[in-house]
ROFIDO-798302 format. One record per residue: x, y, z of N, C-alpha, C, O in turn. Coordinates in steps of 0.05 Angstrom, whole numbers, plus 5000, padded with zeros to 4 digits. Layout:
ROFIDO-798302
XYZXYZXYZXYZ ...
***
This chain:
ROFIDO-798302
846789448651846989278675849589348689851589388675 849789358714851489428731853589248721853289018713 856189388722859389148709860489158749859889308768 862088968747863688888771866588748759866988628738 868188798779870888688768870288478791869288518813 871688128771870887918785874787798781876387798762 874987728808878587658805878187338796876787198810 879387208769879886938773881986768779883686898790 882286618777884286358779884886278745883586118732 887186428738887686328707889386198709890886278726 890085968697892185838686893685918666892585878645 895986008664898786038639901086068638902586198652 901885878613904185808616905385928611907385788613 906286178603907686318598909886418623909186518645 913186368612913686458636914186278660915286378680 913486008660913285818683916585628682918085568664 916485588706919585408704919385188692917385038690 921985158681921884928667923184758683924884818700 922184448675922384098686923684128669923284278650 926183898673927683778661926683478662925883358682 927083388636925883058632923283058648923182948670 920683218633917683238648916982928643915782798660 917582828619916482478614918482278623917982038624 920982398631921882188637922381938612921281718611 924382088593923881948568926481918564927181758546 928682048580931582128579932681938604932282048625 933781688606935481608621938081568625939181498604 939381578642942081608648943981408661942581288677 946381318662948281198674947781188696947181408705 947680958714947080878748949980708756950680528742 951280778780953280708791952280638819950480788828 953080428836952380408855950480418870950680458894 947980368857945280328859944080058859945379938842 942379878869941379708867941279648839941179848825 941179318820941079288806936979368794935879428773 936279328815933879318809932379538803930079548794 934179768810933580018798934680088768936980158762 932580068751933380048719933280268707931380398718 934680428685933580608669932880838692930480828698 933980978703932881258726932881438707933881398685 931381688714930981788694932882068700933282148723 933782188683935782388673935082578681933282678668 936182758710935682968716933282978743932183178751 932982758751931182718778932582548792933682378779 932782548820933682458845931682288863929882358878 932682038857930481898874930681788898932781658898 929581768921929781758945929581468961927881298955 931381438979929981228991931681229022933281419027 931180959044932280979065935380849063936280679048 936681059087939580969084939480659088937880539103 941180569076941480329076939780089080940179869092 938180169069935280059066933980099033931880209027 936079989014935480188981932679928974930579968963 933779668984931779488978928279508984926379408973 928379639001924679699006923679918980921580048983 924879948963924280138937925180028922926979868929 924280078892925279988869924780178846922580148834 926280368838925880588819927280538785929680518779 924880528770925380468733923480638723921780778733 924280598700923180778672921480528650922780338643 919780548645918580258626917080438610916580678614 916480318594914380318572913380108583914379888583 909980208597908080008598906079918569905680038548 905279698577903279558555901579698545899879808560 901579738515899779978504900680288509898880458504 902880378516904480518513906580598492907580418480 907380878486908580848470912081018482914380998472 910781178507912981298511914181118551913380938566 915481258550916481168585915081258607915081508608 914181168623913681318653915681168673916980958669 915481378698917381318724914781128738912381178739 916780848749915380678765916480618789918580498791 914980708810916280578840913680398843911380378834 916080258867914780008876915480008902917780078908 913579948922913879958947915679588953915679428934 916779538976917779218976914879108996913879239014 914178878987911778809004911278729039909378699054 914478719043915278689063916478999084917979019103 915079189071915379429084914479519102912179589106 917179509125916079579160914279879154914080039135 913279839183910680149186911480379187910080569194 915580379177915880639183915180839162915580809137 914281009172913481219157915481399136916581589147 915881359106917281489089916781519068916481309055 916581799054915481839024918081779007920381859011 916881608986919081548968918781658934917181548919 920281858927919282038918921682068890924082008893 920482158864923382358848922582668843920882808832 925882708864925982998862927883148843929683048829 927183398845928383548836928183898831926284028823 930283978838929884288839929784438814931784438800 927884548809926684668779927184938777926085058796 928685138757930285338756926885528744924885428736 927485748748925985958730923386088741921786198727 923086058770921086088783921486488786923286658782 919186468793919486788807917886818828915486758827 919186928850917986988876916087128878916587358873 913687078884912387328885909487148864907087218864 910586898850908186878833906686628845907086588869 905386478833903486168845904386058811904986128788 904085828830906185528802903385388811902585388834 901885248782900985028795902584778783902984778759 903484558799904984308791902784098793900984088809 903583918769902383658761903583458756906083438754 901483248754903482878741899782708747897782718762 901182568723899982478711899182148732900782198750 898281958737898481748754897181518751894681558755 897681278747896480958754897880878772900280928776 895880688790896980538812896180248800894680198781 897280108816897379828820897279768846897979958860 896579528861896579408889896379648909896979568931 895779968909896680138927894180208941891880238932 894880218959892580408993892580628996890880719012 894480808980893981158983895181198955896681058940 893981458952894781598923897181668922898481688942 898481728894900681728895900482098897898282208893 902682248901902582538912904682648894906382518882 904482908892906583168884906583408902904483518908 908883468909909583758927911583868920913383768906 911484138930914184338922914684438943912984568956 916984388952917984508985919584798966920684788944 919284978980919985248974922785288995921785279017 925085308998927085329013928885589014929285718993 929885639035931785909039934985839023936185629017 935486059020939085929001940185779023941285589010 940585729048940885469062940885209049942985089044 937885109042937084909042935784809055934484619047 935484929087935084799105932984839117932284679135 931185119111928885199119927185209109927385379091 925085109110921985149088920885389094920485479116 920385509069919285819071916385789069914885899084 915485589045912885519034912885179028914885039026 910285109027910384779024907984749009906684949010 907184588998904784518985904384178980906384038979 901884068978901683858969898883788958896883908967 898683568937896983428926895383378948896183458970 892283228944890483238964891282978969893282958956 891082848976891682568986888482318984886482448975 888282218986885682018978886581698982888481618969 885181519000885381329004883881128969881881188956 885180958966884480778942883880478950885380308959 881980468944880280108938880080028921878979808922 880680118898881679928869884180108853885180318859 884979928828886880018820886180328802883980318793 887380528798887680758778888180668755890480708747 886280498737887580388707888080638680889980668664 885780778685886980948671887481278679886281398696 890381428657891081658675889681868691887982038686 890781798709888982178726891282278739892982208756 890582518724891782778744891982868777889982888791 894382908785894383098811895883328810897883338796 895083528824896083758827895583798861894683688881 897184108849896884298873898484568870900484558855 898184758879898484998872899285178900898085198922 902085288888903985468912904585718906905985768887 903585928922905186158924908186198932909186168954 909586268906912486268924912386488932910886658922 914686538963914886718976916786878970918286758955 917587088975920187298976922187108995921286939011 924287158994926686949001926886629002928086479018 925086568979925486298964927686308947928186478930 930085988957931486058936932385848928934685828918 930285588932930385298917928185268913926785328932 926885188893924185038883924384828884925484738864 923684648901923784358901921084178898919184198913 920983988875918583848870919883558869921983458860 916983448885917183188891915382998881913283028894 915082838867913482668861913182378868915582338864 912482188874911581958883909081938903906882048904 910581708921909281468931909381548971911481618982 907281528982908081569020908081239016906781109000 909981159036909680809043907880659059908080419060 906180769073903980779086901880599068901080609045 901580499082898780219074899080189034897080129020 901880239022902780168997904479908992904879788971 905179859012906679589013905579388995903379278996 908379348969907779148944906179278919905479188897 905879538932904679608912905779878892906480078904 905879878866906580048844905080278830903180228816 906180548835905980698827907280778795909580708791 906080878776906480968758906381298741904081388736 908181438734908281708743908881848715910781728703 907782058702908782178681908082448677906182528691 908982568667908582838644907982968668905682948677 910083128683910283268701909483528693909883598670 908283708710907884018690908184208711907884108733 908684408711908984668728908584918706910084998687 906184988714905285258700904685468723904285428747 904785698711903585948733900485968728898985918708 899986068755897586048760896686438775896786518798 895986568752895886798770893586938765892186888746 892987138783889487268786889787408756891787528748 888387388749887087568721885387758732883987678750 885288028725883088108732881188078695882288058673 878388098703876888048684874188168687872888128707 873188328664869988468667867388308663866788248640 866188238678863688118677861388268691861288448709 859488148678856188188683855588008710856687798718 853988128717852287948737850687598731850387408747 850087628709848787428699850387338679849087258659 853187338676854687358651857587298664859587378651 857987108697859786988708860486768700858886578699 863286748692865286488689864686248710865986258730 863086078706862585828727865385668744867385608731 865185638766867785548777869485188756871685098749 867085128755867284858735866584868704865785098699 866484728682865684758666863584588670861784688657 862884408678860084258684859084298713860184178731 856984458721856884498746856184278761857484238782 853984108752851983938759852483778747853283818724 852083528757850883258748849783058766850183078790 847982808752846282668773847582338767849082258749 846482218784846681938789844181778796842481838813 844281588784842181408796843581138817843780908809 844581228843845881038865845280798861846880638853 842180718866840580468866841480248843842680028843 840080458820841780238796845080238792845680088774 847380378805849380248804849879978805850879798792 847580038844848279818858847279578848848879398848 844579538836843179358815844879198802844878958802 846979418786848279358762850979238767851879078750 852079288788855379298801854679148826854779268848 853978868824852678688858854678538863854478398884 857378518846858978198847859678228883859577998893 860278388899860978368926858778268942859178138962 856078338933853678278950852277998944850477908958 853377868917853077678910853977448924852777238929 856877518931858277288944856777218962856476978967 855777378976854177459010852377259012852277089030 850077308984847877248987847576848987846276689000 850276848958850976538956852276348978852176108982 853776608994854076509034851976389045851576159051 850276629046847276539059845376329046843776189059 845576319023843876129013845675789011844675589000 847675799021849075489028848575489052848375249061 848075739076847475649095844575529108843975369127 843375649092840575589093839775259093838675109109 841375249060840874909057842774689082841774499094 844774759084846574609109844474599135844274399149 843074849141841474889169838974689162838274539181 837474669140835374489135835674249139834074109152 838874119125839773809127839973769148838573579157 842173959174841973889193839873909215840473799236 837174029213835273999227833773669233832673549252 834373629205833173379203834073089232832872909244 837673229229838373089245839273169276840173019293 838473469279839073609310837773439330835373419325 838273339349836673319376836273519385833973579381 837373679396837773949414838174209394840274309388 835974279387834474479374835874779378836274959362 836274739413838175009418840675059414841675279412 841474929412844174909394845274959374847575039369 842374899353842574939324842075269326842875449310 840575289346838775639345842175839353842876039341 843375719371845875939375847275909348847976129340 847675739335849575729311848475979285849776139272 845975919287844776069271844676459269844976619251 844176469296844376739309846676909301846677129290 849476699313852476719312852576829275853477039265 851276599261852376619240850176869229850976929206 848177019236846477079223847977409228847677579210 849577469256850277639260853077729241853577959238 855277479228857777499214856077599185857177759171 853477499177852477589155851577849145851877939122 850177979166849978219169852578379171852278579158 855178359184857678459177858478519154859278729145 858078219143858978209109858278359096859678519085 855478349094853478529081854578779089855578919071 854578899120855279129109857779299097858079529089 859879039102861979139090862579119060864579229050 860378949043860378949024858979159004859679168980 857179309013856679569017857879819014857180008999 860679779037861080039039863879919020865580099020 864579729006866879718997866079828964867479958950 862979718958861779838931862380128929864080238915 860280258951859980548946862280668949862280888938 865380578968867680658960868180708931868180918918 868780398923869180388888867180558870867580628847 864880598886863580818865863981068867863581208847 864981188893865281438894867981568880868281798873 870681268878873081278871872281368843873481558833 870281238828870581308791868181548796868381658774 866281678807865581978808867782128810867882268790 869582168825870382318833873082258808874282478805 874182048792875882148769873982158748874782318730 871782048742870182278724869882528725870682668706 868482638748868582928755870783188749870283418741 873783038755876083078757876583098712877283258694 875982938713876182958681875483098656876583148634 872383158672870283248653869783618670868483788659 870883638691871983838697868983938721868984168731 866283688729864183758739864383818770865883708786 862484028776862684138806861483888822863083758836 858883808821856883748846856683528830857783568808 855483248835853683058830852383078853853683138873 849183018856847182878866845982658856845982568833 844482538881843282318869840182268864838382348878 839982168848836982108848835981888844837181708856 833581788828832681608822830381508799827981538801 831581398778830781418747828681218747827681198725 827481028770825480858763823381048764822981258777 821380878739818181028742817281068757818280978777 814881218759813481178778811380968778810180928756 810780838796807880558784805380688815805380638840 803680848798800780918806799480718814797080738819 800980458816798780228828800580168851800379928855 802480268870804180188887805080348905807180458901 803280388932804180628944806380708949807380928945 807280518960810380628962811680778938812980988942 811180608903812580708899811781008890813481158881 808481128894808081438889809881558913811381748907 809581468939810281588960814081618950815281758965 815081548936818181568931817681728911819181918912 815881748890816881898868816182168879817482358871 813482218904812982458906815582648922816282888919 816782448941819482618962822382618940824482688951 822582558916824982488897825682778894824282938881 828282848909829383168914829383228892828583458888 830383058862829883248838827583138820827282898815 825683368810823083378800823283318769821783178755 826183498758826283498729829383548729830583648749 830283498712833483458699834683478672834283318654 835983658669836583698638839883668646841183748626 841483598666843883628665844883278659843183108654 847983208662848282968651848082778673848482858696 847382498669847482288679849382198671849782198647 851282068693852781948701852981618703855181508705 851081508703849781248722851381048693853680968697 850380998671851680948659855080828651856180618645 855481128657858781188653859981058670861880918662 859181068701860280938728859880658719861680538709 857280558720857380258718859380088693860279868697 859780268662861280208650863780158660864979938659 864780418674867380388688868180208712870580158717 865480088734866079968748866879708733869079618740 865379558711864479338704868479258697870079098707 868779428677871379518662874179468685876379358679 873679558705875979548734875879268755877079228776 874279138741872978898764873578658734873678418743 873878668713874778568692877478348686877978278663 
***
């Protein structure tokens, strides 16, 4: 069979710069810092606005069920709209120009509206010019990150780089009051391998390419938002019956109804799109975990030969047969678990 050289994306560490205090397990003496900044951690620089140290709050804890330290910022809840990432930096020795670093950290949030981020600004011996930049993907959040997930991102350094600078935290942007939690920082190289493969005998971009979902029964399973809705409408129902009894003017009652029939349909659909948020939030750190390319969706009810509709759904159901993993399960476990 015909051979081809196929270029990959390897990860190794060999060779990669080293972090100082990657857990943040080493803290140090603080002078002139807010009291409320506790325990900083040894060998990172943490940021905030001049004279403005109070809209941040930077410590080291051992959280509950922990055994070691992570770095915790906290946004102040009273944080104007100006725009500033609040971050611990630090410039990391041992790089070589010419190669790709991918950098990581580990992350839970609390009360937050955007993910928390990592970047490496690449700089001229100045300081003052960015040669190269990189960053984490960014992702808006509707519930909390209870348990760890990873971010990365991955930089080619350039020829006349001559600071490696990595940043980790929090943008202040729709985070206000809310806590980030940050650990086990990593910077490894990331460089092309070349490697001999077959045609039918290629390295998959994922280790799980595929997997399916059954949407419907999430939603079945995971209703507490649509519930509230429905227990709305069904007090309104009974209130509109009592008061019929006693309306004179019929049209009156008919605008109230309309008014209210249209705030219900809102609800509803915002209750909706706030689910399939929260469900797309735990696909996508499953995915992320278990290392899977694609989910689609389908639909695991029978078929019932006495119900047209439901042959007419089983015959258009995009997937016919399935041997890869279901998901549907796992999500609803994890929604049930986050709403807890």
């Amino acid at each position: 069979m015909e051979m081809f050289l196929a270029v990959l994306l390897a990860v190794v560490a060999a060779d990669a710069p080293v972090v100082s205090n990657p857990g943040f397990e080493q803290v140090r003496e603080q002078t002139g810092l807010p009291k409320s900044w506790r325990d900083l951690p040894q060998g990172w620089h943490c940021t905030s606005l001049p004279n403005e140290v109070r809209l941040v709050c930077y410590e080291t804890t051992v959280g509950e069920g922990q055994e070691s330290r992570a770095l915790q910022i906290t946004v102040a809840a009273d944080h104007p709209d100006t725009k500033v990432a609040y971050n611990a930096t630090q410039d990391v020795k041992g790089f070589v120009a010419g190669k790709s670093y991918r950098v990581s950290a580990k992350v839970r949030t609390q009360g937050l509206g955007n993910l928390p981020m990592i970047c490496v600004q690449c700089l001229d011996p100045s300081g003052s010019k960015f040669v190269a930049f990189a960053r984490s993907p960014g992702r808006a959040l509707n519930a909390d990150i209870q348990e760890w997930e990873r971010i990365e991102t991955t930089i080619l350094v350039p020829e006349g780089t001559a600071i490696f600078r990595l940043r980790v935290g929090i943008p202040s942007e729709g985070n206000a009051g809310g806590t980030a939690m940050i650990d086990d920082v990593e910077v490894v190289e990331a460089r092309a391998a070349t490697v001999a493969s077959s045609e039918c005998d290629q390295e998959p971009a994922h280790r799980i390419p595929l997997a399916v979902i059954d949407v419907a029964k999430v939603f079945k399973e995971f209703n507490h938002k649509m519930q509230s809705v429905k227990l709305a409408i069904a007090d309104f129902d009974r209130n509109v019956k009592a008061v019929r009894v006693e309306q004179t003017d019929p049209r009156d009652l008919e605008a109230e109804i309309k008014a209210k029939k249209a705030t219900f349909l809102s609800d509803e659909a915002l209750a909706y799109a706030e689910t399939y948020r929260e469900i797309e939030n735990v696909v996508q750190r499953i995915c992320r975990e278990r290392e899977i390319g694609v989910v689609i969706r389908y639909t695991s009810d029978p078929m019932d030969t006495k119900d047209r509709s439901s042959v007419l759904q089983a015959v258009n159901r995009p997937v016919v047969y399935s041997a890869v993993p279901d998901l549907t399960a796992d999500v609803i476990a994890a929604l049930n678990k986050s709403s807890q």
